[in-house]
C-alpha positions, 0 to 999 in steps of 0.5 A: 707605304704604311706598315699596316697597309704593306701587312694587309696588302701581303695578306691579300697576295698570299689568300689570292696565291693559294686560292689560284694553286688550290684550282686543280683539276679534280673528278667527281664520281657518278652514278647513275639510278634506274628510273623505275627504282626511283620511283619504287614506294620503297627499297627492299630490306637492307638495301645494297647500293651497288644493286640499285646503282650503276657508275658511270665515267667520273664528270673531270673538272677544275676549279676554274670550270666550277666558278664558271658554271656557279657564275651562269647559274647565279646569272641565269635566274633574274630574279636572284643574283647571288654572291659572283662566283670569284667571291665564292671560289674565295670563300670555297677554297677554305673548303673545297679540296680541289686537289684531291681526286676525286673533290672532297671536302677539308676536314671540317669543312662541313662544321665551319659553316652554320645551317643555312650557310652550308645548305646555300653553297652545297646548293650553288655547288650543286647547281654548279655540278649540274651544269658540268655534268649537262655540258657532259652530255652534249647540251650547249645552252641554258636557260633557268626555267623559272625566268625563262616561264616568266619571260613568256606572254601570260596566255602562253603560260597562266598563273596556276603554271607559274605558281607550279615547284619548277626544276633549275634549269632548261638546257638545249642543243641543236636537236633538243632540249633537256630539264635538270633539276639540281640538289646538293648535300655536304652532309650525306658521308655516305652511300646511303640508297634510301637518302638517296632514293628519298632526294632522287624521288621527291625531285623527279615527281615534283619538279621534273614530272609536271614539267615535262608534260606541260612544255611543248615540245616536251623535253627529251629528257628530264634529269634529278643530280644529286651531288654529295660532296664528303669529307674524311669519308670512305665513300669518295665525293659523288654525282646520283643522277636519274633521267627518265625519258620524255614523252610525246604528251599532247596537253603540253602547253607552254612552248620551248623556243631554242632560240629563247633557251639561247638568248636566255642563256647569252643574256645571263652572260651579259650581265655577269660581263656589266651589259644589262641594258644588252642583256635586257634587250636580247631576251626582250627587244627594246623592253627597257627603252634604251638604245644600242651604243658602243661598247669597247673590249679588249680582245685577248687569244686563248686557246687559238681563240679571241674571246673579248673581255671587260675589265671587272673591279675585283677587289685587289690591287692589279699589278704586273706580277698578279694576272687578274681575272676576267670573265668574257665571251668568244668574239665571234659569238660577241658579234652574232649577238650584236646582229641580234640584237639590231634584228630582233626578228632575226635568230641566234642559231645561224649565227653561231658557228664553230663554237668551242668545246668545253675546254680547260686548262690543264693549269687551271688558268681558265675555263671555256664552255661550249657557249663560247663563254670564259672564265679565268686569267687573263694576260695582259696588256691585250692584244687588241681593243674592239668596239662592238654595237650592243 
């Protein structure tokens, strides 16, 4: 081997082992805001932020359960797929403390990036934030809410409504259905309450209000995440969330079908996993023409659990001594797809049962959420190659 190849490909090992020993588990400290002191014109003079806010238990995570919920958040908006969330966690590793509890920022962090670069990945991690802290609160499936408005018949929706800001995202469970809009900040070092108030505020009324009352049936809840992620600061790395109540309103107009949420959400999955043709076709049967085929994946148990995986071209070298990494689903929820996607009438909600919990590892191996999706290492060889009709 020639020495500059030896020398590069040494290079690449030490940044993969230090970004995999960089992937703690960590917290995020969250506070929660009263509605009503939201939506106030403006704080009192020499406003105290432990007056205004209530903390709540810190949202636990690791590395790997950011990189994943980074990876749906890109996936679910069709119209914007962004850099994979491996690349990302490369990139943040250089950034991102994910040993210190609670998360924190590198020193100089927040000057190693220009403008626009810094407003996007505090952005995706705040989306990533988001995603953590609904998963948190019970909610299984996600849909972004502009696709997922998009994806509806024109009639059901008009264009003046398509044209509304929108907020990120529409998260479901079994009973119910919730809207999260997502912000985030590198910048805000500390608990400032008019900022904060100012980002909680303008959120809520533009994004979240209109939105609650125009879908049917209007959502229970409808919260604003603030994620301020800090560096060399006295005021610990922090989540400002508000969620004020849903409503019975009668004009709502556009309908929220769980089934879609969940499609929607499955659909973002397989993308990220390479079928786009299966993708296409669960949130739109036969939209692009194509026909089911074959697909085969290597089965792998984690966690008591086979999830089903394909091999992804990520980009260095797979040798015995370095896991690679993997990103696939739980086989049965594969499966309840695969009937769907054969029976385009048939619902996704029967089908699924027994889905896990949010679970990760306490190495920091890998991620499940409660979707029945993972991300993480795998260990080869598998132990089991399936085909699967999709």
């Amino acid at each position: 081997m020639a020495q500059n190849e030896r020398t590069e490909r040494t290079a690449v090992f030490n940044v993969i082992a230090e970004f995999v020993h960089s992937l703690s588990s960590t917290s995020i400290e969250v506070y929660e805001w009263s509605e009503a002191v939201v939506r106030k014109k403006r704080l009192p003079n020499s406003p105290q932020f432990s007056q205004l806010a209530t903390q709540q238990p810190s949202l636990s995570f690791n590395g790997w359960g950011l990189a994943h919920a980074i990876v749906k958040a890109d996936y679910l908006d069709r119209r914007s797929l962004w850099m994979p969330g491996i690349g990302f966690l490369l990139q943040a590793s250089n950034l991102i403390d994910f040993g210190a509890a609670p998360v924190a920022l590198k020193n100089g962090a927040s000057k190693a990036l220009n403008d626009f670069s810094l407003t996007s990945l505090s952005g995706r991690v705040g989306q990533g934030l988001t995603i953590l802290y609904g998963h948190s609160l019970g909610m299984k499936f996600a849909a972004h809410l502009r696709s997922y408005v998009e994806s509806l018949p024109t009639g059901a929706t008009g264009v003046a409504h398509k044209n509304k800001a929108m907020a990120d995202f529409l998260f479901a469970n079994d009973q119910q259905s919730v809207l999260f809009e997502s912000k985030g900040s590198f910048t805000l070092h500390e608990n400032d309450p008019t900022a904060i108030k100012r980002v909680l505020k303008d959120a809520l009324e533009n994004q979240i209000d209109p939105w609650m009352s125009l879908l049917q049936p209007p959502p229970s809840n409808g919260y604003v995440v603030y994620s301020c992620l800090r560096e060399d600061s006295w005021h610990p790395s922090a989540l400002f969330v508000v969620d004020p109540q849903g409503d019975d309103a009668d004009a709502s107009s556009i309908p929220i079908g769980p089934d879609q949420v969940r499609r929607e959400n499955y659909s973002a999955w397989l993308r990220a996993m390479g079928l786009n043709s299966a993708a296409s076709r669960l949130v739109e049967p036969f939209s692009d023409g194509s026909e089911p085929s074959d697909e085969i994946f290597l089965l792998q148990e984690v966690n008591g659990r086979t999830y089903a995986f394909r091999e992804m071209n990520y980009p260095w070298p797979r040798l015995a001594m370095w896991p690679s990494p993997f990103l696939g689903i739980d086989y049965k929820v594969l499966q309840s797809i695969s009937r769907a996607l054969h029976s385009p009438e048939r619902g996704l909600q029967d089908m699924l049962a027994d889905l896990p919990r949010q679970v990760t590892d306490g190495r920091g191996d890998y991620s499940i959420f409660p979707d029945g999706s993972i991300l993480g290492h795998a260990d080869y060889p598998p132990s089991n190659r399936m085909s699967v009709r999709l």
